[in-house]
C-alpha positions as CSV (number, residue, x, y, z in Angstrom):
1,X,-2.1,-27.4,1.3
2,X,-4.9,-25.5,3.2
3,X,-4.9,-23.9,6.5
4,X,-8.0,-22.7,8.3
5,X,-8.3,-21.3,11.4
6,X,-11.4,-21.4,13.2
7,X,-13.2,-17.9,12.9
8,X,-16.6,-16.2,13.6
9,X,-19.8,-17.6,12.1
10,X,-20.1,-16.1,8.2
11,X,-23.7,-14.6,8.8
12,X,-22.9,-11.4,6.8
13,X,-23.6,-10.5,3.9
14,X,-21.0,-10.4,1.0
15,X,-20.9,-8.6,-1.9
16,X,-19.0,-8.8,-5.0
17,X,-16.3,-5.8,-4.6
18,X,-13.1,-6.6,-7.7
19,X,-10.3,-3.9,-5.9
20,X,-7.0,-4.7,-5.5
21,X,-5.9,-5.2,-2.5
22,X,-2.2,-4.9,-0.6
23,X,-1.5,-7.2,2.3
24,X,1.4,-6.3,4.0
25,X,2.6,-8.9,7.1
26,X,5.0,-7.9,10.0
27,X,8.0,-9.3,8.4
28,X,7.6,-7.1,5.1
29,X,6.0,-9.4,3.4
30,X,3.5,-8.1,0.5
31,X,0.9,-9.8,-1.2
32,X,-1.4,-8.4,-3.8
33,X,-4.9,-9.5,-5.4
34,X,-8.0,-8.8,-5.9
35,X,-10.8,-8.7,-3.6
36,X,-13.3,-10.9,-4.8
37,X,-15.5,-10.8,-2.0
38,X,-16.1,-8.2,1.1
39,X,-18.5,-7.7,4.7
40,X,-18.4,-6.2,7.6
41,X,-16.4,-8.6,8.9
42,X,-13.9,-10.1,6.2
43,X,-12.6,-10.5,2.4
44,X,-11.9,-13.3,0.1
45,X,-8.9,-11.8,-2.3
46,X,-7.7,-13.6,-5.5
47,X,-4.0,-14.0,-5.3
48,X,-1.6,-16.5,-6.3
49,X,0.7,-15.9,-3.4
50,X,0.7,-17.4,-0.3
51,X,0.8,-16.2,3.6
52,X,0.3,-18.6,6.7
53,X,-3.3,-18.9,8.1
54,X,-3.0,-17.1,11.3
55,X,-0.9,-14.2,10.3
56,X,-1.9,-10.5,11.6
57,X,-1.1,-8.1,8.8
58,X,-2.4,-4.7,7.6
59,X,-4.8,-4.8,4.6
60,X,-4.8,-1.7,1.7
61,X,-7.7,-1.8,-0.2
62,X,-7.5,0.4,-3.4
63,X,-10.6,1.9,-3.8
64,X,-9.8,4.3,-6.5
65,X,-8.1,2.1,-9.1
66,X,-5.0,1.8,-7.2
67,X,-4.5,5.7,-8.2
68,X,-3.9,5.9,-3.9
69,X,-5.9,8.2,-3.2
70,X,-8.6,6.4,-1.7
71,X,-8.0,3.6,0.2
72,X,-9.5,1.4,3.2
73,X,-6.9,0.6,5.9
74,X,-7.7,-2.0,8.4
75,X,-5.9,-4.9,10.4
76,X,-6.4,-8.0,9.8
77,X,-6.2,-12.2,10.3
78,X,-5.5,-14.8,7.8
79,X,-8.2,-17.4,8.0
80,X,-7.7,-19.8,5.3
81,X,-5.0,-20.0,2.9
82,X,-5.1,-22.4,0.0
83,X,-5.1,-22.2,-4.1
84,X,-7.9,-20.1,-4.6
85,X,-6.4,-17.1,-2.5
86,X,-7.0,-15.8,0.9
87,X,-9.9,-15.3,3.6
88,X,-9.1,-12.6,5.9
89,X,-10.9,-11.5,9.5
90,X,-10.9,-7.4,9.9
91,X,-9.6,-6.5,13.2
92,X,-9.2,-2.7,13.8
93,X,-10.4,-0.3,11.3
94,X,-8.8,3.0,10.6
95,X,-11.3,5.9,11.4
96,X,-11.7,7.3,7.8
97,X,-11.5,4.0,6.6
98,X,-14.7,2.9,8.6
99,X,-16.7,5.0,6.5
100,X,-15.3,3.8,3.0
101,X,-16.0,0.0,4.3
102,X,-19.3,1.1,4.9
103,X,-20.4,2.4,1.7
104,X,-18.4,-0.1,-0.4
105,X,-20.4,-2.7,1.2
106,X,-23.9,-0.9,0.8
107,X,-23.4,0.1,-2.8
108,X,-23.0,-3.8,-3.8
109,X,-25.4,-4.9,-2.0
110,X,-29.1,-5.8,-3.4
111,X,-30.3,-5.5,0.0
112,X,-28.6,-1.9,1.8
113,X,-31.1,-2.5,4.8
114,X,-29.4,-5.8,5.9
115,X,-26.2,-4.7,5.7
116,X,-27.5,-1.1,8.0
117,X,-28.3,-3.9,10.3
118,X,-25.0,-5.4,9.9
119,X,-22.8,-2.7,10.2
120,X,-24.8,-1.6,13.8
121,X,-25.0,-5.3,14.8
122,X,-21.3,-5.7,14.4
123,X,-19.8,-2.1,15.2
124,X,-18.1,-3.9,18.5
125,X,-16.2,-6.3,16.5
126,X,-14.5,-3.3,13.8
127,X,-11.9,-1.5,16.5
128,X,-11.9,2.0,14.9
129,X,-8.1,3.2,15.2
């Protein structure tokens, strides 16, 4: 069964991203998939496993293959859970990982000055840690 949790308006831009992703909850709880889609302000990630709509956790993505060597760290929310996978809200981004978000997001995009604007539109909502 679904669970959704009321979250900002989607007006950014997404981007077809395919990482693999770690989700790690306060309880231990880990979750992997892929990230299907990314913004400045949230994922979608593939994953047969399941974790509560409204559930803080800390989000790995693998940026280099899962090699660990490059990753993007950020907090995050659960927004929807259901059989496709996951929706997650970013909360506070790690400093370095700011950065990676940034370019990951440009270089997928077919339009890098809209997601410039993005990125300095929504700098407020992305706590750097």
């Amino acid at each position: 069964m679904a669970q959704e949790r009321p979250t900002l308006s989607r007006q950014s831009t997404r981007v077809a991203v395919g990482v693999t992703v770690e989700i790690t909850t306060a309880d231990g709880g880990r979750v992997t998939g892929t990230a299907r889609d990314l913004s400045v302000k949230g994922l979608a990630v593939d994953t047969s496993q399941h974790i509560d709509a409204g559930t803080h956790c800390q989000l790995t993505l693998f940026l280099d293959g899962g090699l660990g060597s490059v990753e993007l760290q950020a907090e995050a929310l659960v927004v929807r859970s259901d059989d496709r996978g996951l929706a997650l809200e970013l909360g506070a981004v790690q400093l370095d990982s700011l950065e990676h978000l940034r370019k990951l997001v440009l270089y997928n995009s077919a339009d890098p000055t809209t997601i410039e604007r993005e990125f300095d539109r929504h700098q407020g909502l992305l706590r750097v840690e």
